[in-house]
N, C-alpha and C positions, 0 to 999 in steps of 0.2 A: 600479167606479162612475165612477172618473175618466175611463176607457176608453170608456163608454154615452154620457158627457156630450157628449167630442169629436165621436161619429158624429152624433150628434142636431143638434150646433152645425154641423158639417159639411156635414148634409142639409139642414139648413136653409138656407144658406148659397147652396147650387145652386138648391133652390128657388125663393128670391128672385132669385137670377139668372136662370133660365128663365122667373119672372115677368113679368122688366125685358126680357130683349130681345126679345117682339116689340113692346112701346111704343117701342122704340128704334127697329126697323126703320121702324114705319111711319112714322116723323118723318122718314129716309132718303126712306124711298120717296116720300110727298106734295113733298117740298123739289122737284123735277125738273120736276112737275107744275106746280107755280106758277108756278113759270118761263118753261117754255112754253108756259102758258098768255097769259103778260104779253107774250110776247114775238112772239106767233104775228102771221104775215103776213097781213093780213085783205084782202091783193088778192082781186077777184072771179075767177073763171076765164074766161081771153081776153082779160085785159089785154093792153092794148097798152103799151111801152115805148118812146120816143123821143131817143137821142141825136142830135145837130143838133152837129157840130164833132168830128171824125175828131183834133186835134192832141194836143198834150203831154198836156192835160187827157183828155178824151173817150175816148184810150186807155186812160189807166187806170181811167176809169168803169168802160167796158165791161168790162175783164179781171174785174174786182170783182164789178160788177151783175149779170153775163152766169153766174159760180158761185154767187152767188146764190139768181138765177131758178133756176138745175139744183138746187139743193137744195130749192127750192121746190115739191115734187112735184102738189101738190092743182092749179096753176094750169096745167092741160089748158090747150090752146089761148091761149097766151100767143102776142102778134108781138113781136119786137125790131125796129126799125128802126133802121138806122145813118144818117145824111144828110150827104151831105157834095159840093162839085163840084168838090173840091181832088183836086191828085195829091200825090203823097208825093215830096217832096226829098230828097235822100241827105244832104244836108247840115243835114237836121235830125234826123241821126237819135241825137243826142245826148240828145234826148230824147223819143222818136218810136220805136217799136216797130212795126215793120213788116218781113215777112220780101220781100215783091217788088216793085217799083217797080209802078206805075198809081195809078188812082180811089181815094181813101182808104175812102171808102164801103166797095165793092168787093173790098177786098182782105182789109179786116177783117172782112168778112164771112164770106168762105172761112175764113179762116184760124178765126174762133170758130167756126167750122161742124164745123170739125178738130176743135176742144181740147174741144169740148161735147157730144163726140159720145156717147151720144143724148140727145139734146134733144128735150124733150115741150113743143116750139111751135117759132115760125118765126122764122127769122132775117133779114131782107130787106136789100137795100141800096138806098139813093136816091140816083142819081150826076147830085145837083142841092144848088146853094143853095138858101139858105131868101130869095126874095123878095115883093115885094108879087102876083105875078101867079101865085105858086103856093101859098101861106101858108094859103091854107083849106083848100086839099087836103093837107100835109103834118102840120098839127095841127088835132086835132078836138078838139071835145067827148067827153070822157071818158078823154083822153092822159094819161099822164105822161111830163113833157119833161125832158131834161137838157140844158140851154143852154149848151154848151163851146166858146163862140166868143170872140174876141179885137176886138170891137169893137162901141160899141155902137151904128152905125144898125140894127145884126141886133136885139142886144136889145133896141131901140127897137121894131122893128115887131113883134120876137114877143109883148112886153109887150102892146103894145097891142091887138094880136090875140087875145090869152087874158083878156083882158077884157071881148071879147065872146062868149067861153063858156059854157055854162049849168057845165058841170064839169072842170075841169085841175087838174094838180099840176105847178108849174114849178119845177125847181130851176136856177138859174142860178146859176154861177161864174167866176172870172176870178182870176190875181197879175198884179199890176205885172210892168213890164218891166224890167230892168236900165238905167236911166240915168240915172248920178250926175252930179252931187250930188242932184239932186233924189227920184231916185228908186232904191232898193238891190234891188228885186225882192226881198225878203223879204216881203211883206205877199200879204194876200189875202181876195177876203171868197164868201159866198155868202147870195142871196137867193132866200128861197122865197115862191109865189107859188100861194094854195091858193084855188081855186072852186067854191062848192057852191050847189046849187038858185040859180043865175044870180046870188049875191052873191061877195064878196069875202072871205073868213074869215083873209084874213091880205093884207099890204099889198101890191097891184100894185111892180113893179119902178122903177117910175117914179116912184114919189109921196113915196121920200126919197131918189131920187137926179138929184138934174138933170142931172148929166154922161149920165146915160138921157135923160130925160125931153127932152133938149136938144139931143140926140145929132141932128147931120145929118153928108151924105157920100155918097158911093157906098155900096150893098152890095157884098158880096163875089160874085163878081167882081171888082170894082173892087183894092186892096189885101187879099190873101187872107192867110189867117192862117201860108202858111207864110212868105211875104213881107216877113210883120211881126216874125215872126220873129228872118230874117237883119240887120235894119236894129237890131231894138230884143229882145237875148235876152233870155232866161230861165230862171230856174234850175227844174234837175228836180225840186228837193226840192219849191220850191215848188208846183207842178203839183202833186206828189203827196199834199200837204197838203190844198190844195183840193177835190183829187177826193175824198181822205178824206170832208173836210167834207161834200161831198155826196151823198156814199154814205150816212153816218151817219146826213144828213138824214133822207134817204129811208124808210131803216131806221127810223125814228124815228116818219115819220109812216104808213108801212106797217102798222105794230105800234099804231097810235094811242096812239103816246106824245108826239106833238110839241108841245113848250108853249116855241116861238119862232120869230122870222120873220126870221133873220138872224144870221149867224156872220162873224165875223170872229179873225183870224189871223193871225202874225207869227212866224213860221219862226226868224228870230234869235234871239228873247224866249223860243221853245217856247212859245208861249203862241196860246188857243182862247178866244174869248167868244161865247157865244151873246148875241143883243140881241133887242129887240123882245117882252119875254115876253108871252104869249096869258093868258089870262084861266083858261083851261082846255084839257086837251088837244085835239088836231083829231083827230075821229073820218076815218075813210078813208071814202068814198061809196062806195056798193055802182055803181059807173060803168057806160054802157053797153058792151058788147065788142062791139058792130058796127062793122064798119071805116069 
C-alpha cells in the first residue's frame, strides 16, 4: 500500500510539472518579443544619414551609427553622408582615428566602406564645409543631421536652416575645450532639434542657447576644427561621452521613445541629465527618402 502511494504521489508530481512548463516557456518566449518590439528602429527605408564634422566627435559617431545602420537590415537603400572640407592633422591623432593622411570626409569614407562591408545602402563623402552658399543643397527636408563641429557660427546657420524644414532630426553636440581655470573640458551637452509637418516638436538650437543664437565669425574655413584643436585641447573621453549621448539620442528617438530635448554631461562627476522633458514621446515621421 505504502509502495502504490509513492508511485501515485510521484506521477502526480511529473504531471504537474509537464503542466507547468509550457506556461513557463511561453513567458520565456513572449519576454524577447516585447522588446523588440519597444525597441525597433521605425526609420523609413532610404533614409538618409548626415554627419557634418569628420573630428574627435563625428568619428566615433560614425564607428557607432554606421554598425548600427548594418544591423539595421529592413532600411534598403539608406545614404550615409560624411561632410567634412577639413584634412586630417597627424597631430591630432590623439584623438582622431584615421588610418591615411587627406580630406577627412574622404577617407572615412573608404575606410567604413572597408569595416561595413556589405553594406545595404551608400556611403558618400562631401569634401566641403557646411556654408551659407551650399546649406540647402547638403540638408534637406527629411535629413537626419549629426552636427559634430567645434564652433558655433556652423551651428548657428545650420539651426537656422532646419527651421525652415517642413521635416529634420538635428542632433547636435560639442565638450568644452581644456582651458583652465575657466574651463576643465569635462563637461558637455547635446541638443536635439526634431521637425515635423513644418512645426517645431522639440526646441530650435538657438532658442535656449545664445552663445548659438549670437554666435558670429567666420565659417570654417575660416578657424577649422582641427585648428582649434591644437590652440584649445580636448580630452578623448570627453568626445566619447558626447558621441554616446548622441547615439543614445538618436536611438531613443529612432525607436520612438524620446521624451527630452537636451543632455547634458560631466565626465568628472560620471554624471548624464537628460533636460527639457516633452510632454510625450516623439513619434519618428515616416520622411521622404528622395534625395
Amino acid at each position: 500500500m505504502v509502495s502504490g502511494i509513492k508511485k501515485t504521489k510521484t506521477k502526480a508530481r511529473k504531471s504537474a510539472k509537464r503542466s507547468k512548463a509550457p506556461a513557463k516557456s511561453r513567458r520565456v518566449a513572449q519576454q524577447p518579443t516585447v522588446v523588440q518590439d519597444e525597441l525597433a528602429c521605425q526609420l523609413a527605408r532610404g533614409a538618409r544619414l548626415k554627419i557634418i564634422g569628420l573630428g574627435g566627435i563625428g568619428c566615433i559617431v560614425l564607428e557607432f551609427l554606421g554598425r548600427y545602420l548594418k544591423s539595421q537590415r529592413h532600411l534598403e537603400g539608406m545614404r550615409l553622408v560624411l561632410i567634412d572640407g577639413d584634412n586630417f592633422e597627424p597631430a591630432n591623432d590623439q584623438r582622431m582615428c584615421f588610418q591615411t593622411l587627406g580630406n577627412k570626409a574622404e577617407v572615412k569614407t573608404a575606410e567604413t566602406l572597408k569595416s561595413l562591408n556589405p553594406f545595404h545602402g551608400s556611403i558618400v563623402a562631401v569634401n566641403q564645409y557646411v556654408g551659407e552658399e551650399n546649406i540647402g543643397d547638403l540638408i534637406k527636408s527629411g535629413d537626419h543631421v549629426f552636427l559634430c563641429v567645434d564652433n558655433h557660427p556652423t551651428r548657428r546657420l545650420v539651426a537656422e536652416h532646419c527651421q525652415t524644414l517642413t521635416e529634420v532630426a538635428l542632433f547636435s553636440g560639442g565638450n568644452e575645450g581644456v582651458d583652465p581655470p575657466r574651463e576643465r573640458g569635462v563637461y558637455g551637452n547635446v541638443q536635439i532639434h526634431i521637425r515635423k509637418d513644418n512645426r517645431d516638436v522639440t526646441a530650435p538650437l538657438t532658442r535656449f542657447h545664445p552663445e548659438i543664437a549670437q554666435a558670429e565669425g567666420d565659417l570654417p574655413g575660416g578657424p577649422n576644427c582641427g585648428e582649434l584643436a591644437l590652440s584649445t585641447p580636448q580630452i578623448l573621453f570627453a568626445n566619447l561621452a558626447v558621441a554616446s549621448a548622441m547615439c543614445s539620442s538618436f536611438f531613443a528617438y529612432a525607436t520612438g521613445n524620446l521624451h527630452y530635448q537636451e543632455v547634458k554631461l560631466d565626465i568628472l562627476e560620471n554624471r548624464l541629465l537628460p533636460q527639457l522633458s516633452l510632454s510625450k514621446d516623439v513619434s519618428v515621421p515616416q520622411m521622404s527618402a528622395r534625395t
